[in-house]
ZAMARGU-4260 file (C-alpha; in steps of 0.2 Angstrom, whole numbers, plus 5000, padded with zeros to 4 digits):
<rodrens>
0) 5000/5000/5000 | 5005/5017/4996 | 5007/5029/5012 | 5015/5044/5019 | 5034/5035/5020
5) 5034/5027/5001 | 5029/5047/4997 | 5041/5052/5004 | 5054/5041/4997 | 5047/5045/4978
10) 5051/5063/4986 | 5068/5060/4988 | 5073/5049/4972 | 5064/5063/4962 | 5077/5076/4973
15) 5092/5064/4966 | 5084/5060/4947 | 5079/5080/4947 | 5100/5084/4950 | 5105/5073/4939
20) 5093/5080/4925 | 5100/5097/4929 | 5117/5090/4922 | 5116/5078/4910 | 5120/5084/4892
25) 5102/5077/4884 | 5091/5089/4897 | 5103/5105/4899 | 5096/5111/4880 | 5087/5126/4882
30) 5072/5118/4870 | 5069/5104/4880 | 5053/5110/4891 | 5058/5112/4911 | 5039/5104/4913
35) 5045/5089/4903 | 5062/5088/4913 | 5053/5088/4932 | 5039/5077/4923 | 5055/5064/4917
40) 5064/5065/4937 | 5049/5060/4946 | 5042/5046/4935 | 5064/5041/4934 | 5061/5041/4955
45) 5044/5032/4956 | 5055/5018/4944 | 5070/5016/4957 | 5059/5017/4972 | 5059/4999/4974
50) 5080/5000/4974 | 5078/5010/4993 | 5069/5005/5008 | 5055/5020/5013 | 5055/5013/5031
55) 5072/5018/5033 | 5073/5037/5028 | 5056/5044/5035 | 5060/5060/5046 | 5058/5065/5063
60) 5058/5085/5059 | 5059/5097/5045 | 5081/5100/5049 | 5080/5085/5044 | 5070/5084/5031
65) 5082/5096/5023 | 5096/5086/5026 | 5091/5073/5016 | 5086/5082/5000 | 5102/5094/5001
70) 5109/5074/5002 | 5102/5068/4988 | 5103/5084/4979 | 5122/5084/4979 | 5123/5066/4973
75) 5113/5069/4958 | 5123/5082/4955 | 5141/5075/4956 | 5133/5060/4947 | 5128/5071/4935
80) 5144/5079/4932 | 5155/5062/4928 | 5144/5061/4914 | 5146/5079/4909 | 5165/5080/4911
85) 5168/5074/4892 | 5157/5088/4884 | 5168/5098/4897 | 5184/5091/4888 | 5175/5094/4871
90) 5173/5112/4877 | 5191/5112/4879 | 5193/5105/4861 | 5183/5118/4853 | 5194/5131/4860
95) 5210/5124/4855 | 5205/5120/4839 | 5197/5138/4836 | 5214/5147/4839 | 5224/5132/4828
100) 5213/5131/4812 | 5211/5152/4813 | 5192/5153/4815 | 5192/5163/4831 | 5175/5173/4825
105) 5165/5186/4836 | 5155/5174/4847 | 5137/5170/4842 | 5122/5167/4856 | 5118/5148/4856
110) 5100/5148/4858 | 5098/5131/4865 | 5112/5131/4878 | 5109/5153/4883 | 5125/5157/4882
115) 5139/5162/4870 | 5146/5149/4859 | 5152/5147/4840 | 5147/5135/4827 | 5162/5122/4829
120) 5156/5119/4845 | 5139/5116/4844 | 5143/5104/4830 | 5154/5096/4843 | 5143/5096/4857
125) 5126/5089/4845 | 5141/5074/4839 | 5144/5071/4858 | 5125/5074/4860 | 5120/5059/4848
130) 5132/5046/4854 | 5125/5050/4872 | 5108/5046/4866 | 5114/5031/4855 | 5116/5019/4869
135) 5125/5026/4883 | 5110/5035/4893 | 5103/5015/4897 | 5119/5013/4906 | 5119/5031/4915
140) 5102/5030/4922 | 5106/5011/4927 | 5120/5017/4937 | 5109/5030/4944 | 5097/5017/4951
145) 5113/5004/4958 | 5116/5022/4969 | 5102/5021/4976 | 5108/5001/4983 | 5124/5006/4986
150) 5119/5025/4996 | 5102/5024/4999 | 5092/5037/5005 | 5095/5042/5023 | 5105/5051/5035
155) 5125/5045/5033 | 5141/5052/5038 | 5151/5059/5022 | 5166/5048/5015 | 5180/5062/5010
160) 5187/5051/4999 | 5176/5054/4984 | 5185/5071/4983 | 5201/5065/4976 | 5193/5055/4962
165) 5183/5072/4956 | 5202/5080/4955 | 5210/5068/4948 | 5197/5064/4935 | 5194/5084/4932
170) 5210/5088/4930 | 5212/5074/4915 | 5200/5086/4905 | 5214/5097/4900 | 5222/5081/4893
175) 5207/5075/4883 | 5205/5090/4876 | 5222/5091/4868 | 5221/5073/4861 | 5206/5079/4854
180) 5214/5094/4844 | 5230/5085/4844 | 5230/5081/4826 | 5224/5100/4819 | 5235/5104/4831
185) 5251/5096/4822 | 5244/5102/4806 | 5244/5118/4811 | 5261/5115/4816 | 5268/5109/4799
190) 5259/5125/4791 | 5269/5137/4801 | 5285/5128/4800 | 5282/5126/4780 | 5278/5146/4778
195) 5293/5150/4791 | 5305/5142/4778 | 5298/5149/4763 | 5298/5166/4772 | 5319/5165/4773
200) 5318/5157/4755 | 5309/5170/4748 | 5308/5187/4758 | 5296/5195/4747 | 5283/5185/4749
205) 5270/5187/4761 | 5271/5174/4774 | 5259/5182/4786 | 5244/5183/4775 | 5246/5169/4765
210) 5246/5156/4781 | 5228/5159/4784 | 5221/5152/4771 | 5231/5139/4771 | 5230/5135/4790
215) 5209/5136/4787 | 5212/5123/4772 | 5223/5111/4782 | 5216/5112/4799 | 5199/5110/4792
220) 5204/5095/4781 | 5212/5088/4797 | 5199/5091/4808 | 5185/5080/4793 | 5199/5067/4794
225) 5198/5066/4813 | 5183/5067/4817 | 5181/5048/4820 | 5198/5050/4832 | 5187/5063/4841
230) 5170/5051/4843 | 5183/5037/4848 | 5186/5047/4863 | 5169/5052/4867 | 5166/5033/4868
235) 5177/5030/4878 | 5173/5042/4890 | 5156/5037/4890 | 5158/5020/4892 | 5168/5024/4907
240) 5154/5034/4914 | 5143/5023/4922 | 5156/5018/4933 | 5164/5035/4937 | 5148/5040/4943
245) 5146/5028/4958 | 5167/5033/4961 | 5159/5051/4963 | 5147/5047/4975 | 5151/5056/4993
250) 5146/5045/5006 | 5151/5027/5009 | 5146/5015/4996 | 5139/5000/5006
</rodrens>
């Protein structure tokens, strides 16, 4: 029978989906209704509810109350984040391939994320974007429900442990990013070294200007031949999701 504690319980799943919707790549586009997102975190909670016991998290007072959604709150979040961390290194990308290929334009108002952007790196972000939704979201919102085995909701004493995985694991984004443009990035390389020679070979000529068309034709040639290098990552990284999400838990796994 449905009562007051298995309400409450939906309550506080809903709290953890609703963080982790917040997050996720597929639900921060501006387009996707906020009805539909709070509609998707409760009926993602009322399908985990049988992963927690409601007679072990029903409260004795509203401080505590508030506890337990700030609780459940920051899991989804941190959750959340271990999946967002390669569209942070894709980010990354974008930017270094911008200044390597020499289309640094005037930035443009992206519509669906709210902010500032440029067109390489929505193309990025949809790419990342379409192999999220290709498979990889079954085995994200399956982690989301083994949380709720392995922390479930209630009051716990926090494990400090966790804080050193989100470093170490944060700080690898600068890294993924510069694999990702590595190859422009060499490209761009070659041009410059090419146009350095021909400017002591022939002084006359006009290095300067003429490397720019010829660092657009190359880095963008580069950039089609390496697009599949660029999805290989984003595999990768989303393969290893899943897992690094319950690493990024901050309390206790049990």
């Amino acid at each position: 029978m449905f009562d007051s504690a298995d309400m409450f319980l939906w309550m506080l799943t809903s709290f953890r989906a609703g963080a982790l919707m917040i997050v996720l790549p597929l639900f921060v586009v501006r387009s996707v209704p906020r009805t539909l997102r709070i509609a998707f975190a409760a009926l993602l909670g009322w399908i985990v509810m049988p992963y927690a016991d409601a007679a072990a998290v029903y409260p004795t007072g509203m401080f505590e109350v508030l506890l337990l959604v700030a609780k459940e709150i920051s899991i989804g979040l941190l959750m959340g984040i271990a999946v967002r961390l390669v569209f942070f290194a894709l980010d990354i990308a974008t930017q270094i391939l911008a200044v390597e290929i020499g289309l640094s334009p005037a930035p443009e108002f992206n519509p669906d994320a709210g902010v500032a952007g440029n067109p390489l790196g929505t193309g990025l972000f949809y790419l990342g974007l379409l192999i999220f939704v290709s498979g990889a979201h079954y085995a994200v919102f399956f982690a989301f429900a083994r949380s709720l085995e392995l922390v479930p909701p209630g009051l716990q004493t926090p494990d400090g442990a966790f804080v050193d995985t989100v470093v170490r694991h944060t700080s690898r984004l600068f890294v993924l990013g510069l694999l990702m443009a590595a190859p422009v990035m060499a490209t761009n390389f070659l041009v410059n070294l090419t146009f350095s020679v021909l400017g002591r070979v022939v002084p006359r000529m006009n290095v300067f200007i003429l490397s720019f068309s010829a660092r657009i034709v190359a880095g963008m040639s580069m950039l089609a031949l390496s697009i599949g290098l660029i999805a290989h990552y984003i595999v990768q990284e989303l393969d290893a999701a899943p897992e690094l999400m319950l690493h990024f838990l901050p309390f206790g796994l049990r």
